[in-house]
C-alpha positions as CSV (number, residue, x, y, z in Angstrom):
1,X,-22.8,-9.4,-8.0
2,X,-23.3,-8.1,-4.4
3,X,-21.6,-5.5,-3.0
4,X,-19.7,-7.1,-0.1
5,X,-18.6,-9.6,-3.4
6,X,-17.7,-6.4,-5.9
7,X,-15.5,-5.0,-2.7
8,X,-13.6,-8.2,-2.5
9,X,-13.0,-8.7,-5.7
10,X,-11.7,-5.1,-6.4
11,X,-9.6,-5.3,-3.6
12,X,-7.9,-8.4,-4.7
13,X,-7.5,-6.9,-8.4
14,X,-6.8,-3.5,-7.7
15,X,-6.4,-2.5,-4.4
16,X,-9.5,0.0,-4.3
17,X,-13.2,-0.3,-4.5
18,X,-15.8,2.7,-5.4
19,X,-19.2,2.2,-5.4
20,X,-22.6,4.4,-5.9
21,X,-25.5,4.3,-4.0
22,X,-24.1,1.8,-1.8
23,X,-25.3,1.6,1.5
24,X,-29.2,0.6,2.2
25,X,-30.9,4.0,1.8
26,X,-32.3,3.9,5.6
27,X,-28.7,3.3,6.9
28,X,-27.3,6.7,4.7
29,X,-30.1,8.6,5.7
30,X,-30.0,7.9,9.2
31,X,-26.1,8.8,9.1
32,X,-26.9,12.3,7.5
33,X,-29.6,13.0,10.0
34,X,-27.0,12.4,12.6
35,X,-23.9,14.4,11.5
36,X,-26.4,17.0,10.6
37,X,-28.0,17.5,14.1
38,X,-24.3,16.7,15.8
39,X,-23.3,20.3,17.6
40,X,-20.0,21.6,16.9
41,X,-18.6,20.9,20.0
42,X,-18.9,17.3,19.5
43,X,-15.9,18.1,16.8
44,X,-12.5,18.5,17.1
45,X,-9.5,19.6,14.5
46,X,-8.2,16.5,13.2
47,X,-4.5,15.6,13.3
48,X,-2.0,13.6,12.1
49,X,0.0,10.6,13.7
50,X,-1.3,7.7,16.4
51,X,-2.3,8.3,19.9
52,X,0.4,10.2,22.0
53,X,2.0,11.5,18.4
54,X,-1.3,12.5,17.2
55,X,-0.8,16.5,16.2
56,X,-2.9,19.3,14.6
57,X,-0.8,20.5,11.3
58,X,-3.2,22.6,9.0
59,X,-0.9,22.5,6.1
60,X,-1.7,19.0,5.9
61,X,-5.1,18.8,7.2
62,X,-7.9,21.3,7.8
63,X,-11.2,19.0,8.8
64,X,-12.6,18.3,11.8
65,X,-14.2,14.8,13.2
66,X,-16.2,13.3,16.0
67,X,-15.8,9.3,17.3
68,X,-18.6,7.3,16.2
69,X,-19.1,5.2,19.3
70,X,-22.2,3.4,18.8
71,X,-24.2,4.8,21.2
72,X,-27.0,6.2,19.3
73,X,-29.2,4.5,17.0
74,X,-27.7,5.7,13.6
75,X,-23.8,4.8,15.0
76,X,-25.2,0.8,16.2
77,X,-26.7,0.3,12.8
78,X,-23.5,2.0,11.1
79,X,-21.7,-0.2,13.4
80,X,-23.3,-3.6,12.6
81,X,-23.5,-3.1,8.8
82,X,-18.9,-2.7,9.4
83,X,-19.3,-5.7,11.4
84,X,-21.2,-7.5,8.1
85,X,-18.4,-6.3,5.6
86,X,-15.4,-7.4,8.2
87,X,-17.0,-10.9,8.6
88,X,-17.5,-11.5,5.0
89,X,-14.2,-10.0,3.9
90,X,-12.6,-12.3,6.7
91,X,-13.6,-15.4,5.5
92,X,-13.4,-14.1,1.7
93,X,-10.3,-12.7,1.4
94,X,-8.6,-13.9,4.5
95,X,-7.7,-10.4,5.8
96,X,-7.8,-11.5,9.6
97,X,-9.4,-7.7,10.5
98,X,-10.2,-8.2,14.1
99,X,-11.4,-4.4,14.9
100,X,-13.3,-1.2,13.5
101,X,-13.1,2.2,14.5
102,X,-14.5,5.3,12.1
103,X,-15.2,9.2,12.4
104,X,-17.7,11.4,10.8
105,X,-15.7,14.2,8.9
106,X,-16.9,17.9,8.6
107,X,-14.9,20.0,5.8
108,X,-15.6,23.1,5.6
109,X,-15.3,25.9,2.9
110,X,-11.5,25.2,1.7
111,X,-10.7,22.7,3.8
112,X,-8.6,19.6,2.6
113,X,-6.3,16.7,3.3
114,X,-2.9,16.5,1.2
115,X,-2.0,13.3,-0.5
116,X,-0.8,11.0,2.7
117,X,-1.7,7.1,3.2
118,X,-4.1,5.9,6.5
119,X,-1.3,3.5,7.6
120,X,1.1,4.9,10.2
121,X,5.0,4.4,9.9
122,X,5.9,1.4,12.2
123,X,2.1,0.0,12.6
124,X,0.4,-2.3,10.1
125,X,-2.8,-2.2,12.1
126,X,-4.5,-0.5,9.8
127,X,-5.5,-3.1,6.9
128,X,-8.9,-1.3,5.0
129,X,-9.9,1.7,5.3
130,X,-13.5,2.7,4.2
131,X,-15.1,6.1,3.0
132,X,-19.5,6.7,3.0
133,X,-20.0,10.3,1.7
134,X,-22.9,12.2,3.1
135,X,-23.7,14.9,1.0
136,X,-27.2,15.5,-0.8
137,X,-27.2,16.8,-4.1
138,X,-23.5,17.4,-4.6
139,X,-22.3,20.0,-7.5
140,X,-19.6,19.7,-9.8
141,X,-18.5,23.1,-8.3
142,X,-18.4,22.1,-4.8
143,X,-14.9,20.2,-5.4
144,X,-14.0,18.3,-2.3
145,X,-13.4,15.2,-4.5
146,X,-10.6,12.5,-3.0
147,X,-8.0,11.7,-5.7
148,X,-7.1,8.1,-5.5
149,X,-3.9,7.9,-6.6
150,X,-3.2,4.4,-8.5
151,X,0.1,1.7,-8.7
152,X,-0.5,1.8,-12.6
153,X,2.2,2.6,-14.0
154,X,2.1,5.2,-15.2
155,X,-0.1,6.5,-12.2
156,X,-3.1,7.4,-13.0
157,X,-5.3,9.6,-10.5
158,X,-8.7,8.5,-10.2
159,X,-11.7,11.0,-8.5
160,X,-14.0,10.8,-6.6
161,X,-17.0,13.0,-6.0
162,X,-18.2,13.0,-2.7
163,X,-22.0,12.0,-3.3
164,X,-24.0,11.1,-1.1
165,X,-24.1,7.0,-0.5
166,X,-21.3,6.4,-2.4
167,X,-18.7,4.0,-0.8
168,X,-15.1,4.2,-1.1
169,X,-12.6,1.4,0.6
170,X,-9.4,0.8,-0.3
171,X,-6.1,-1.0,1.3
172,X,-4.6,1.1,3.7
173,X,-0.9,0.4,3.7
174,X,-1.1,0.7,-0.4
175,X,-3.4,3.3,-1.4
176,X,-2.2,6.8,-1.5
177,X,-5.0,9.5,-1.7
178,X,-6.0,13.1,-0.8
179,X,-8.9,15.2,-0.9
180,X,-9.0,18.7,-2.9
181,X,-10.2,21.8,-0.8
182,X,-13.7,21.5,-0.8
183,X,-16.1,24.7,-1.7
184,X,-18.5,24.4,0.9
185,X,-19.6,22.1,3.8
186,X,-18.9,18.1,3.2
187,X,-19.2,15.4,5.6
188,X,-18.4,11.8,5.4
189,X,-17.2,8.8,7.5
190,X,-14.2,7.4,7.5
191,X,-13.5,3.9,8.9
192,X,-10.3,1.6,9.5
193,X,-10.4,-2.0,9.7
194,X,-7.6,-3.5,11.8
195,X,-5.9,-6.0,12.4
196,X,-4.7,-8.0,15.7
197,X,-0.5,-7.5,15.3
198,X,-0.2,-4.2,14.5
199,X,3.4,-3.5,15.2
200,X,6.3,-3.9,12.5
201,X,9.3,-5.3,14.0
């Protein structure tokens, strides 16, 4: 079974996908080369709430990101391989996604994000989210695993360390997660899928 296949049919069992190794090897290690060589003042502190609403609160969130906006070589080819997954999902599942937007994501030493979901109150634009970890040679004792937190019942939490190449997606209005305070620099990309009538009435 093919990924973009093993995505869809986790996401119509279970509501979450993880997967190892996952992206072409060129694609992941173009990606790290990029977020590597990024300067820091291509990153800002990342907050919480949509556009106008959109505040720092560090008791919730301590990691910074940077807008992946296709304009280097790395972001088109990160860009294209989303625009692969969102056709094929589309006329898999149905989902009607019509956009993509993602972020690289730089933790530092003790950084985390508490247990929240990527859907915002009042929007449903947000349909999948997607997680690529970029981290070579990830230790146990680094931490900065994301919890998926499950709608078994009981819940059971599921984790995820944040190797490098390893995909994450999961529904965005269902899935709540978090990620533990990480022991030293992590980086990742995170990615919404959206769709085209985002607001709840």
């Amino acid at each position: 079974m093919d990924l973009f296949e093993a995505l869809a049919k986790n996401l119509t069992d279970k509501g979450y996908s993880i997967h190892l190794n996952a992206l072409p090897i060129e694609l992941s290690q173009m990606l790290w080369d990029e977020v590597q060589e990024l300067p820091a003042t291509h990153f800002h502190k990342a907050g919480i709430g949509k556009s106008g609403g959109n505040k720092v609160n560090l008791r919730v969130r301590k990691d910074e990101v940077s807008w992946i906006e296709g304009t280097t070589k790395p972001g088109v080819a990160w860009l294209k391989w989303a625009a692969s997954l969102q056709g094929y999902l589309n006329k898999r599942l149905f989902l009607g996604l019509f956009s993509f937007e993602s972020q690289f994501a730089r933790y530092r030493k003790g950084d985390f994000y508490r247990k929240h979901q990527d859907a915002f109150a009042g929007d449903a634009g947000r349909k999948l989210s997607i997680v690529i970890y970029l981290n070579k040679n990830w230790l146990i004792e680094n931490s900065g695993e994301l919890i998926i937190y499950t709608n078994d019942v009981p819940v059971r939490e599921i984790k995820v360390a944040p190797e490098f190449g390893t995909l994450v997606a999961f529904l965005s209005e269902d899935v709540i997660h978090e990620v533990l305070p990480s022991n030293c620099d992590r980086h990742s990309i995170a990615g919404w899928f959206r769709i085209n009538n985002p607001i709840v009435v």
